[in-house]
C-alpha positions as CSV (number, residue, x, y, z in Angstrom):
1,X,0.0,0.0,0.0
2,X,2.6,2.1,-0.7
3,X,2.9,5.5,-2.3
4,X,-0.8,6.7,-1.8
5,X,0.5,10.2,-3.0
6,X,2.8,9.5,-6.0
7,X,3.1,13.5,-6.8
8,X,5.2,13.9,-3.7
9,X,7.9,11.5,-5.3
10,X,8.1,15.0,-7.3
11,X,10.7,16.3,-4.5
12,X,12.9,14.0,-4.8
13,X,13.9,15.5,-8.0
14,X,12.3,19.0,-7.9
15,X,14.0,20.4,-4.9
16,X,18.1,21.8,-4.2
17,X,19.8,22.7,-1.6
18,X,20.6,21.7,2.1
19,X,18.9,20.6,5.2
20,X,20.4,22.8,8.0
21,X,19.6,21.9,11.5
22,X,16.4,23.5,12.0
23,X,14.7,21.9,9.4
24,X,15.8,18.7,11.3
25,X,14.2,19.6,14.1
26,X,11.1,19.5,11.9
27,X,12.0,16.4,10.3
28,X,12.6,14.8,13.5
29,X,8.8,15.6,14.5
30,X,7.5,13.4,12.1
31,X,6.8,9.5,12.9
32,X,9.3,6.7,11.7
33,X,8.9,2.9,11.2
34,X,11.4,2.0,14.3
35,X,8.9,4.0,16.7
36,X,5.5,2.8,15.4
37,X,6.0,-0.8,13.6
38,X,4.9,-3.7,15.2
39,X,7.5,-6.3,15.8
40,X,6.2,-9.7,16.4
41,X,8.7,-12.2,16.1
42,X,8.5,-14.6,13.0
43,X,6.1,-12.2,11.2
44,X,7.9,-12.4,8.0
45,X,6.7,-16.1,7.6
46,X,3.0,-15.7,7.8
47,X,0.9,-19.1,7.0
48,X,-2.2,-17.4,8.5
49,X,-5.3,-19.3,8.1
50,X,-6.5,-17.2,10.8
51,X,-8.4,-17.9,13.9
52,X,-11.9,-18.1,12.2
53,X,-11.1,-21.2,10.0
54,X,-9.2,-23.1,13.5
55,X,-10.1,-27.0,13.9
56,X,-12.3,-27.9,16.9
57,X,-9.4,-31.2,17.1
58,X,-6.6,-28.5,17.8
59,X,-3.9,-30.4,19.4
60,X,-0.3,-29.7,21.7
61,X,2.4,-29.3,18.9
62,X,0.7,-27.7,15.8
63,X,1.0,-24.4,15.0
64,X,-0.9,-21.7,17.0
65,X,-4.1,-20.4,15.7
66,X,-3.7,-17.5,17.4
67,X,-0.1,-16.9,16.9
68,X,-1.7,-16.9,12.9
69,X,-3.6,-14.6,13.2
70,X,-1.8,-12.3,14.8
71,X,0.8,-12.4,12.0
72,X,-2.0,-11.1,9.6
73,X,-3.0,-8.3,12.1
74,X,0.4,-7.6,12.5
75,X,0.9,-7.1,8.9
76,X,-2.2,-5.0,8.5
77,X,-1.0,-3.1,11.1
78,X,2.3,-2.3,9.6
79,X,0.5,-2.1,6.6
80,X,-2.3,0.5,7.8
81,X,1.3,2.9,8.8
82,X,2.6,2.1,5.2
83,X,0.3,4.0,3.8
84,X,1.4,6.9,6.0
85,X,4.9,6.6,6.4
86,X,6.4,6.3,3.1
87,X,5.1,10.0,1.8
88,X,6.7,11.4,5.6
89,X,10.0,9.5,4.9
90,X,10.0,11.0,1.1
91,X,9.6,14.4,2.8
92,X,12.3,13.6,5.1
93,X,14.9,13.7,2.6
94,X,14.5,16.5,1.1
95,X,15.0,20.8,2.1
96,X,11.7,23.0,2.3
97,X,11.0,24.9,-0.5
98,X,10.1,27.7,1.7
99,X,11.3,28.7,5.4
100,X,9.9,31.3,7.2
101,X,10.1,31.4,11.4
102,X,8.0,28.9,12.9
103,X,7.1,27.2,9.5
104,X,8.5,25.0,6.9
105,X,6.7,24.2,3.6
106,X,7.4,21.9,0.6
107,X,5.8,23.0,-2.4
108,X,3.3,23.7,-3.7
109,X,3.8,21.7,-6.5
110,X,1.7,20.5,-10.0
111,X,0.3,16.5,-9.2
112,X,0.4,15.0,-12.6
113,X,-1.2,12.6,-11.1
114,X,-4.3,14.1,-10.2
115,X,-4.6,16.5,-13.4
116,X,-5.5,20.1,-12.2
117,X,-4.7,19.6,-8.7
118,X,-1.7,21.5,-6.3
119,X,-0.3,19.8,-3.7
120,X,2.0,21.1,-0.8
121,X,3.2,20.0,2.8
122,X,3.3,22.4,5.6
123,X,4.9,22.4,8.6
124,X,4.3,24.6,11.7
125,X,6.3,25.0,15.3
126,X,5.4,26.4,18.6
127,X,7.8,25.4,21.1
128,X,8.4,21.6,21.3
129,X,4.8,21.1,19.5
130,X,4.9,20.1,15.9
131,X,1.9,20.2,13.6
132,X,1.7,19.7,10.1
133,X,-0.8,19.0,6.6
134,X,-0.7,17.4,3.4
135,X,-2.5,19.7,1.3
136,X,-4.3,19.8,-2.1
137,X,-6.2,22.4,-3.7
138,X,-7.6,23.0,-7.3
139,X,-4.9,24.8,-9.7
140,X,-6.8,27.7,-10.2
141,X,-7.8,28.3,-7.1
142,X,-6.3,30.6,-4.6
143,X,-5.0,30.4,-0.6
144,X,-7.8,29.7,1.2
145,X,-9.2,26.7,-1.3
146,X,-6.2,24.1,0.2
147,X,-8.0,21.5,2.3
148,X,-6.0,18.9,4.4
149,X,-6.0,15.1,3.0
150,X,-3.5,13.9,6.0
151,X,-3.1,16.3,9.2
152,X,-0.7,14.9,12.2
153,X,1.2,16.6,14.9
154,X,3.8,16.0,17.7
155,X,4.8,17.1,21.5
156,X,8.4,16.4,21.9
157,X,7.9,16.8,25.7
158,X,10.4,14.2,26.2
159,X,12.9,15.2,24.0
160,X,13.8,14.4,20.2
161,X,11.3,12.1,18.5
162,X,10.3,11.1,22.0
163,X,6.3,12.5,23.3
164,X,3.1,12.3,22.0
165,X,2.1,12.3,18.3
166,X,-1.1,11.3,16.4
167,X,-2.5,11.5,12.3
168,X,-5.4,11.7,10.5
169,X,-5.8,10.5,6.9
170,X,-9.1,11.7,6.0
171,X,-10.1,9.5,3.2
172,X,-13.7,10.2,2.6
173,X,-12.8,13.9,2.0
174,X,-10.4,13.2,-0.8
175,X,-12.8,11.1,-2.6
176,X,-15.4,13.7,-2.4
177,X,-12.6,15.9,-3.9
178,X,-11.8,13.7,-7.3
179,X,-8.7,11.8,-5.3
180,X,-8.0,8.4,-6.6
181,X,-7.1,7.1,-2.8
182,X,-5.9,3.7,-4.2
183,X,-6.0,0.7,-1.8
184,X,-7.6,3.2,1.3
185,X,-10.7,3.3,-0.9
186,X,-13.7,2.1,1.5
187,X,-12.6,3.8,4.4
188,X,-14.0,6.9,5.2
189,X,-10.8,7.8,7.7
190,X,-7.5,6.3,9.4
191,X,-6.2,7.4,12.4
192,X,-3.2,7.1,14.5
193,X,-2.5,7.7,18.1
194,X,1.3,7.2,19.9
195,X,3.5,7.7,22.9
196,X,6.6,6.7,23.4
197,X,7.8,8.6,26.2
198,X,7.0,6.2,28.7
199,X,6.7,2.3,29.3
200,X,5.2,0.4,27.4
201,X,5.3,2.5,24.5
202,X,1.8,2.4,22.6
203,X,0.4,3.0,19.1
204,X,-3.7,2.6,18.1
205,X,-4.8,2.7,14.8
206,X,-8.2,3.2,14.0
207,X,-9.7,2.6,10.5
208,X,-13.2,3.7,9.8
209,X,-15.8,2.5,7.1
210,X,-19.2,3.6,6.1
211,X,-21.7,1.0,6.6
212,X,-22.2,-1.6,3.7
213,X,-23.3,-5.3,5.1
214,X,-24.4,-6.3,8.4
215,X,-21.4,-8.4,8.7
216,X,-18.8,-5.7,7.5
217,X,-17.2,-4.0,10.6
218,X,-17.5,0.1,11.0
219,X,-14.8,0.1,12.9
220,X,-11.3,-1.7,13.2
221,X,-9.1,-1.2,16.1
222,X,-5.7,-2.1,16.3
223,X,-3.4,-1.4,20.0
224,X,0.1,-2.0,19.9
225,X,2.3,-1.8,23.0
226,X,6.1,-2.4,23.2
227,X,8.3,-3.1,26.3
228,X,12.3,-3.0,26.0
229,X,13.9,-6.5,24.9
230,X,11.3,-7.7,22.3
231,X,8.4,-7.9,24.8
232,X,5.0,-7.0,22.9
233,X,1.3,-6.9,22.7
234,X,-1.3,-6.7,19.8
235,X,-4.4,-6.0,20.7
236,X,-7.4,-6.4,17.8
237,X,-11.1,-5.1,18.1
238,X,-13.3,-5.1,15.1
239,X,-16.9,-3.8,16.2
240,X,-19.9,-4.3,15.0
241,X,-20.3,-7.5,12.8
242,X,-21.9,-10.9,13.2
243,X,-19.5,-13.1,14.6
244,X,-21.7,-15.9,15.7
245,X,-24.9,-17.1,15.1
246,X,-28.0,-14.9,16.8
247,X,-30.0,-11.4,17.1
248,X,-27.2,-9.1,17.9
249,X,-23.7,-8.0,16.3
250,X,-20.6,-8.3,18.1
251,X,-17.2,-6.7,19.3
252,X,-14.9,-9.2,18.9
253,X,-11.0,-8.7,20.4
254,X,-7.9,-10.6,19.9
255,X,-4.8,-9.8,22.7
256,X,-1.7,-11.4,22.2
257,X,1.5,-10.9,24.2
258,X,4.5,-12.2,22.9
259,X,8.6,-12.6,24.4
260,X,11.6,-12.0,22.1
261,X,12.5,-15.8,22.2
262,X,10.2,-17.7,24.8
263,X,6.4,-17.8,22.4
264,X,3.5,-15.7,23.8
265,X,-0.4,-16.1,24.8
266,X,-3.0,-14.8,22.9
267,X,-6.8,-14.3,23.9
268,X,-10.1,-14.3,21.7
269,X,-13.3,-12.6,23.6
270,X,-16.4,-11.5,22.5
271,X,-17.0,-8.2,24.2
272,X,-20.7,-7.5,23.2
273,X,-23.3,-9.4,21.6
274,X,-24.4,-12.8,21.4
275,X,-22.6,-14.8,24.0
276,X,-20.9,-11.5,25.3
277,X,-18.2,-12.8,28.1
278,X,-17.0,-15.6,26.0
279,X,-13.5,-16.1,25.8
280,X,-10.9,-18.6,24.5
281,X,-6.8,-18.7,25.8
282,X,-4.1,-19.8,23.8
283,X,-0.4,-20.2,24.3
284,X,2.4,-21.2,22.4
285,X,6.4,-21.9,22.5
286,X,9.7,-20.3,20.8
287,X,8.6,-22.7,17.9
288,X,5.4,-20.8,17.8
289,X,3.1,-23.9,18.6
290,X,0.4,-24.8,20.8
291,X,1.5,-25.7,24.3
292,X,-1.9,-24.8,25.9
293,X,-5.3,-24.0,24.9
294,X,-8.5,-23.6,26.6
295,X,-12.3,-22.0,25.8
296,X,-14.5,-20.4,28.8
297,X,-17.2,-22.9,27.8
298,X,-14.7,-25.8,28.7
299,X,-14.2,-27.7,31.9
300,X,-10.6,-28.7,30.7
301,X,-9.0,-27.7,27.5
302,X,-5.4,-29.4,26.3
303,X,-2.3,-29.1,27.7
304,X,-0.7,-27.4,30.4
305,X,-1.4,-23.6,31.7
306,X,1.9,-24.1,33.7
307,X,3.3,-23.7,30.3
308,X,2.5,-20.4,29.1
309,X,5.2,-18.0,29.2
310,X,5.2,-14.7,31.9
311,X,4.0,-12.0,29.9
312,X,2.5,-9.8,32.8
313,X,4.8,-6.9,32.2
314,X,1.8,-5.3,30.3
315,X,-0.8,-5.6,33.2
């Protein structure tokens, strides 16, 4: 999902001189991959059938459901900051076109590819607060016709690239605007939230649909948390759609916790709807297979629990 906004690429070659050190203070406002991504250990080999298609006859040894699924959340999660990321990092290596005090701007340039369309990013300081705008407005028009398609800002309270940030890709605006949003098309918005200025750090992503079928979530929440060493936790809440069979629609949310070399645990729970309060607990080894599981509506479910790894660092 990469390169959402192709006419920034434009900078690359459209822009001279140097970066002095206050536009790195800028620069070094913006979000990165290292401070956001999640890091889930084997990710890169996702087989995920997912927990939805997981055999009742699950046994000690095979590979964990849960540990499948969250592989695929984990890549939509990284995916989901993708989108965002790679037009901050092309913006990153590159000098303003303009400076004036308190504000940095690139562009405005010509997007060939959105005929008839200017684009710019502007950046704006007060103290250690950061905010800035990915703007587009019609060629002809004039100042006050730019309207924001991503807006995002950061607190460096703590220092460099260490506060409080958060961004808003507003996706259903673009559209109504002539935008071709690519892959984000069916969302109506995508925001981020992050803090990493004390433990566990923690990023939420939040991507929001209109309403199409009854089964089709409005809402998709992702909450990544990350403790020093490897030491994680993915949290997945999709509201809103029918899960199981009955009357009502459900929030449904998937926690797993994971070490750097030891396997992790991973819960599914239905947090409203039919059979609200249900729950199931998995766990699983360094070889990312089952060594315990066990479902609320279960007297005894297989293996041991003596077997699941400490992960209560994030309680």
């Amino acid at each position: 999902m990469r390169n959402v906004w192709p006419a920034l690429l434009c900078l690359l070659a459209a822009c001279g001189g140097n970066i002095s050190n206050e536009d790195l203070e800028y620069l070094n406002a913006l979000p990165t991959r290292e401070v956001l991504a999640s890091k889930l250990p084997g990710s890169g080999t996702n087989s995920g059938s997912g927990l939805a298609q997981r055999q009742d006859r699950l046994v000690v040894g095979e590979l964990s459901p849960i540990f499948r699924d969250t592989q695929k959340t984990s890549a939509e999660f990284n995916g989901g900051l993708d989108v965002l990321l790679s037009t901050l990092e092309n913006i990153r290596t590159v000098p303003p076109t303009t400076r004036e005090p308190d504000r940095r701007t690139w562009g405005p340039y010509r997007d060939n590819q959105h005929p008839g369309n200017d684009v710019r990013f502007v950046m704006t300081r007060d103290g250690d607060f950061f905010d800035y705008h990915l703007q587009y407005k019609p060629t002809k028009g004039g100042e006050a016709d730019w309207w924001s398609f991503l807006e995002g800002s950061f607190n460096a309270s703590a220092g460099i690239r260490i506060g409080e940030g958060e961004l808003h890709l507003f996706v259903a605006d673009a559209m109504s605007h002539g935008l071709d949003v690519n892959d984000l098309n069916g969302l109506t918005r995508l925001d981020i939230g992050y803090q990493n200025k004390d433990l566990p750090t923690r990023v939420e992503m939040i991507f929001t649909a209109p309403p199409t079928l009854p089964s089709s979530p409005l809402e998709v929440r992702f909450n990544y948390r990350e403790l020093p060493g490897g030491f994680g936790e993915l949290r997945f809440l999709e509201k809103a759609i029918d899960a199981v069979p009955g009357g009502l629609l459900e929030d449904v949310e998937i926690t797993s916790r994971w070490t750097p070399d030891r396997g992790g645990v991973g819960t599914f729970e239905i947090r409203a709807g039919d059979l609200m309060g249900a729950s199931y607990k998995e766990c699983w080894d360094a070889q990312n297979k089952v060594t315990f599981a066990k479902s609320s509506w279960e007297l005894f479910g297989i293996g041991l629990q003596s077997s699941c790894t400490d992960v209560s660092g994030f309680e």
